[in-house]
C-alpha positions in Angstrom: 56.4 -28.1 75.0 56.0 -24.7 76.6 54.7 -21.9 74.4 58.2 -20.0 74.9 60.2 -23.4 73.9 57.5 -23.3 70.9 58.2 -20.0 70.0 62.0 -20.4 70.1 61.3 -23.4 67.1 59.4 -20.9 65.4 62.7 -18.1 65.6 64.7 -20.8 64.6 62.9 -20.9 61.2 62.7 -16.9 60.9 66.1 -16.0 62.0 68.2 -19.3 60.4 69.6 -16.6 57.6 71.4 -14.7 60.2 73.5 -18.2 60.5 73.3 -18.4 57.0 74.6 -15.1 56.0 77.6 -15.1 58.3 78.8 -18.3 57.1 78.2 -17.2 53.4 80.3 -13.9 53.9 82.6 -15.9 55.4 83.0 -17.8 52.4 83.7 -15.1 50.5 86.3 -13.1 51.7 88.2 -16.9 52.2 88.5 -16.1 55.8 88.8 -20.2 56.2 92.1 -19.9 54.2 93.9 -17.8 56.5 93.1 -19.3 59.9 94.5 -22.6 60.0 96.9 -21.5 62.4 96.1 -18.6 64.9 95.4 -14.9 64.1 94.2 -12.1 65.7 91.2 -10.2 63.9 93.4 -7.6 62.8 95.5 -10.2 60.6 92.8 -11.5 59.4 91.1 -8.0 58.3 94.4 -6.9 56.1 95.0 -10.2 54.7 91.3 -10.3 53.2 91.6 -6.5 53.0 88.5 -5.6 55.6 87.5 -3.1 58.2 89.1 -4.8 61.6 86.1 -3.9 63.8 83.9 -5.5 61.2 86.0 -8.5 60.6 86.3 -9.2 64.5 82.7 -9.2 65.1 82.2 -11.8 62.0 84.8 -13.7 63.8 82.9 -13.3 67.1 80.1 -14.7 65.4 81.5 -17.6 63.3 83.2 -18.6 67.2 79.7 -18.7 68.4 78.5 -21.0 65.3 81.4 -23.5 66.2 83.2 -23.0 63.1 86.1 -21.3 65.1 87.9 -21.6 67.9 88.9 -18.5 70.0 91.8 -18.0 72.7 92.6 -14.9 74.2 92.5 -12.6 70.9 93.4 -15.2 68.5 90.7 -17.2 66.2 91.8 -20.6 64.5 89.3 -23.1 62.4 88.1 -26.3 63.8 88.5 -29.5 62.8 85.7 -29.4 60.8 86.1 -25.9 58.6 89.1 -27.4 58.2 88.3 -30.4 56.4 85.3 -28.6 54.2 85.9 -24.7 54.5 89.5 -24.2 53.2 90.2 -24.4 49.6 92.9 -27.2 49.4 90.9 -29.7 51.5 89.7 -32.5 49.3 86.4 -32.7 50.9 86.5 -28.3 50.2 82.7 -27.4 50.1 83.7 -23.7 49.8 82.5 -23.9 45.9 79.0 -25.0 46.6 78.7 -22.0 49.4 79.4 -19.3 47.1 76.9 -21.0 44.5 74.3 -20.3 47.6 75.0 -16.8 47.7 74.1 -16.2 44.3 70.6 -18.3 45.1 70.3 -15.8 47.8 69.0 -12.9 45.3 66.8 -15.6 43.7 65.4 -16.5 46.5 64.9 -13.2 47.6 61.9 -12.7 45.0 60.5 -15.5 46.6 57.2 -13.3 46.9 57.2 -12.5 43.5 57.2 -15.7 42.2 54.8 -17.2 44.4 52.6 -14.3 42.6 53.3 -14.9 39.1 54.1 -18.4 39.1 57.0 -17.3 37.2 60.9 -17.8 38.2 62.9 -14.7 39.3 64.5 -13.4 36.1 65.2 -10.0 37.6 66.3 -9.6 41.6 69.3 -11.8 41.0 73.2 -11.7 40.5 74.5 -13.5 37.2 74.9 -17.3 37.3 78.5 -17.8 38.5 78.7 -21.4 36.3 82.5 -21.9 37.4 81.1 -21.7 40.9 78.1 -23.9 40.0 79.9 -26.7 38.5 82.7 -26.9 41.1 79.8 -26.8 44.0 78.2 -30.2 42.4 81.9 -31.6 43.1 81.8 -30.4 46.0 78.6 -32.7 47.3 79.3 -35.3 44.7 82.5 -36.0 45.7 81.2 -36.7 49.1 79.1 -39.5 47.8 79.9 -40.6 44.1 81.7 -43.7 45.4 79.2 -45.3 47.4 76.2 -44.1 45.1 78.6 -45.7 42.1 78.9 -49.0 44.0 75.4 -49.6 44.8 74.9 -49.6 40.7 74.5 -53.2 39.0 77.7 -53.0 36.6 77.8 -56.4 35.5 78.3 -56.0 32.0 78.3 -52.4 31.5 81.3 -51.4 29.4 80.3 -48.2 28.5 78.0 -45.3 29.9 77.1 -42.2 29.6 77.1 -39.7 32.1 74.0 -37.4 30.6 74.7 -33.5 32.4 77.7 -34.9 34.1 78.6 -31.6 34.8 82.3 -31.8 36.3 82.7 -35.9 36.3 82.5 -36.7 39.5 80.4 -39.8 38.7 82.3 -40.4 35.6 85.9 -40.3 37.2 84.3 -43.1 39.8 82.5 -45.4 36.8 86.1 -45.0 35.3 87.6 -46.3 38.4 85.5 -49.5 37.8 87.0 -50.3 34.3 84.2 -48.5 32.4 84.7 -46.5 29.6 82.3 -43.1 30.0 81.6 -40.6 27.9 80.2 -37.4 29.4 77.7 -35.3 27.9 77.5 -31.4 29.1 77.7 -28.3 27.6 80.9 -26.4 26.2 81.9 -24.6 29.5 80.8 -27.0 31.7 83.0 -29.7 30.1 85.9 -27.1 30.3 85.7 -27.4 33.9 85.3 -30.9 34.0 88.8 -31.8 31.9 90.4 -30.0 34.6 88.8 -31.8 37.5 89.5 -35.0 36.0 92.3 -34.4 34.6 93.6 -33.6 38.4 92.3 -36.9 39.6 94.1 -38.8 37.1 91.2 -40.9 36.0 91.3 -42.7 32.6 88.6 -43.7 30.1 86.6 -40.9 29.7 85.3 -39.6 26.8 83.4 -36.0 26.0 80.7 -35.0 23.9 79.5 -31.3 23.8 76.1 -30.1 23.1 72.3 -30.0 24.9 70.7 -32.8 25.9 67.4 -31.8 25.5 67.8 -31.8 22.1 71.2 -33.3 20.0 71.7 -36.5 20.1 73.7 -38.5 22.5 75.2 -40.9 20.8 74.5 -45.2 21.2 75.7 -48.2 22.3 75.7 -47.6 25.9 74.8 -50.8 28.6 73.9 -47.4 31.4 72.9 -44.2 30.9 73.4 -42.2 34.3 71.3 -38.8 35.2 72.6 -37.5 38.2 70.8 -34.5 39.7 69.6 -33.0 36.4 65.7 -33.9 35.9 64.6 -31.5 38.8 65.1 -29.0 36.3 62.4 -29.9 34.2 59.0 -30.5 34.3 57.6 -33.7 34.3 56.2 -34.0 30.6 60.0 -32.5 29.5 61.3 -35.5 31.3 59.4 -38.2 30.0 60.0 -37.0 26.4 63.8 -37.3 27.0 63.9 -40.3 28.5 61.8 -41.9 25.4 64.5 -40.5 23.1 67.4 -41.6 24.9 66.1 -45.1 25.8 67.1 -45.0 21.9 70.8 -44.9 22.7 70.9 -48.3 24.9 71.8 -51.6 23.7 69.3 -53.9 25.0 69.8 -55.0 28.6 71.2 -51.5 29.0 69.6 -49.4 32.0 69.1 -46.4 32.6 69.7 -44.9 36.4 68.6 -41.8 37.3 69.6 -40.1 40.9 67.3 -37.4 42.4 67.0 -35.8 46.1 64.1 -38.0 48.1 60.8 -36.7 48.6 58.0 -38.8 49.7 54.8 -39.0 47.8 53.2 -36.6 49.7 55.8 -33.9 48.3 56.4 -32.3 51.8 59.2 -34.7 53.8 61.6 -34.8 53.8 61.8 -30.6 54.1 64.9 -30.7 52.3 63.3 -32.2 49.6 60.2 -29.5 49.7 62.7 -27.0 50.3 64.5 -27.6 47.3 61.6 -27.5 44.9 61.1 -24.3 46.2 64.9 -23.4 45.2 63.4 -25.1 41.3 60.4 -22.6 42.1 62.7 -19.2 41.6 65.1 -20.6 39.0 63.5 -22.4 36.6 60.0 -22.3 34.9 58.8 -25.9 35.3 61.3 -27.7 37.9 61.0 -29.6 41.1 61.6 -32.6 42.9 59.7 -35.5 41.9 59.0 -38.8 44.2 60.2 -41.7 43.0 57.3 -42.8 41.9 57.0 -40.1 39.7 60.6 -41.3 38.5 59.3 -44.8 37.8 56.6 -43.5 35.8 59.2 -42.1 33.4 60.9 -44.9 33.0 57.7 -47.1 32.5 56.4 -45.1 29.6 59.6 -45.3 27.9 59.1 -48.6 27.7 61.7 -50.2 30.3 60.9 -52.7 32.4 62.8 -54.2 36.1 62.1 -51.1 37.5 63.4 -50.5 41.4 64.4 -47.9 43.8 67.0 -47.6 46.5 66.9 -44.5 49.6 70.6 -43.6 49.8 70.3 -40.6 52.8 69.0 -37.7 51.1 68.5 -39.2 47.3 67.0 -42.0 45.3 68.5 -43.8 42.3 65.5 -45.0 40.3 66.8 -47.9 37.9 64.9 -49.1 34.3 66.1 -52.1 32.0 65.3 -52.0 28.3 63.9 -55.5 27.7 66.5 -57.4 25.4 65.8 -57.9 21.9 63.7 -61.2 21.2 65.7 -63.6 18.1 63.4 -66.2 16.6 
């Protein structure tokens, strides 16, 4: 590789916010919404209610990105923004974006926090939960279906969906005969009635409170953790999986889904990358490998434990032994 070509990696990594930043702003002026049919700049600048020079160099720029298409003095989505960009799509990713501009102050005190160890309480916007919760759809609903069918379900007839957040997974164990309950918080589960409500699922059940500390509930043959135990640090998460093991009948599992990081804790980058996004917003978060995951499981006292790689995540999978009758 020549040292230009080498440098020109290296700006790739320094500069990728530009990219970033466009498509975030983007976002949230809706510009998506307004171009699935041909408009000039100007059109676009008084239905979002912009400056036109400013909006036509954004559009300039999204053109270059490949997110538009431009002809003469008219822009118009692709395919692609299309499908995940404007708001009615059902593959809309649009949620999930605007939950990254609020990370974007967060991360900003990125320096800070490498400092004090400490996450960033103060250079950041409020959380925008609504935003939050509708952006896990967003990337659940990409995957829940496969991720749901790779889970032994032989003789589960009811789960719980621990941090469910807005039922994605739920609505898909529903699909499969299941009756679900799932466990969140108040305004999280607000969302959530709406989103499945809209998708017409049956056979689910709520239950309000914090995990970390009420109780869940028993009788469940699979307890399901979907992108919730990166919050927490590792001794947090052993102690809650000891006291929900509690709430399976025995046979029951428990499967927990995390993002993928190898042992080493630095591949895939998106893994490493995302602990660091744990580094600035919570005080003892990150990914974990999976055998970090199995750990868990194995000092809780479960037993058949296995991974599977699914892309970018790992479900890590723990039977309670059944009881012995003599």
């Amino acid at each position: 590789m020549s040292i230009r070509k080498e440098a020109g990696e290296l700006r790739k990594l320094w500069g990728g916010f530009w990219s970033s930043r466009v498509l975030l702003t983007a976002n949230n002026y809706r510009v998506f919404d307004y171009l699935e049919s041909p408009k000039t700049a100007k059109e676009v600048a008084k239905a979002v209610g912009a400056d036109g020079r400013a909006v036509e160099i954004l559009l300039d720029a999204l053109t270059g990105l490949g997110l538009l298409k431009k002809t003469a003095l008219r822009y118009k989505n692709t395919a692609s923004s299309n499908r995940f960009l404007v708001k009615e799509s059902p593959y809309y990713q649009g949620d999930i974006i605007k939950h990254a501009d609020n990370l974007w102050t967060s991360w900003s005190g990125l320096d800070a926090v490498v400092k004090t160890g400490q996450p960033n309480r103060f250079d950041r916007k409020p959380r925008d939960h609504d935003a939050f919760i509708r952006g896990m759809h967003n990337l659940a609903v990409l995957k829940a279906g496969e991720v749901i069918s790779v889970i032994e379900l032989k003789g589960v007839k009811k789960a719980i969906d621990i941090g469910g957040g807005p039922g994605t997974y739920s609505i898909e164990m529903a699909r499969k005969g299941i009756t679900v309950i799932l466990f969140d918080r108040p305004e999280t589960i607000k969302i959530a009635k709406g989103i499945i409500r809209k998708s017409g699922a049956g056979n689910i059940g709520f239950l309000e409170g914090d995990f970390q500390r009420d109780a869940i509930g028993t009788g469940y043959d699979l307890i399901f953790i979907s992108q919730v135990l990166h919050s927490y640090s590792d001794t947090d998460n052993t102690r809650m999986i000891k006291k929900w093991v509690g709430s399976l009948n025995p046979g029951g599992r428990i499967v927990i889904q995390e993002f993928y990081l190898d042992k080493n804790r630095a591949y895939p980058p998106q893994g490493a990358l995302f602990s660091v996004n744990m580094l600035v917003n919570t005080t003892g978060g990150r990914c974990y490998a999976p055998s970090e995951i199995r750990q868990w499981l194995s000092k809780a006292g479960l037993g058949n434990i296995r991974n599977k790689v699914m892309d970018d995540t790992v479900l890590v999978t723990g039977t309670k032994k059944a009881q012995i009758k003599y």
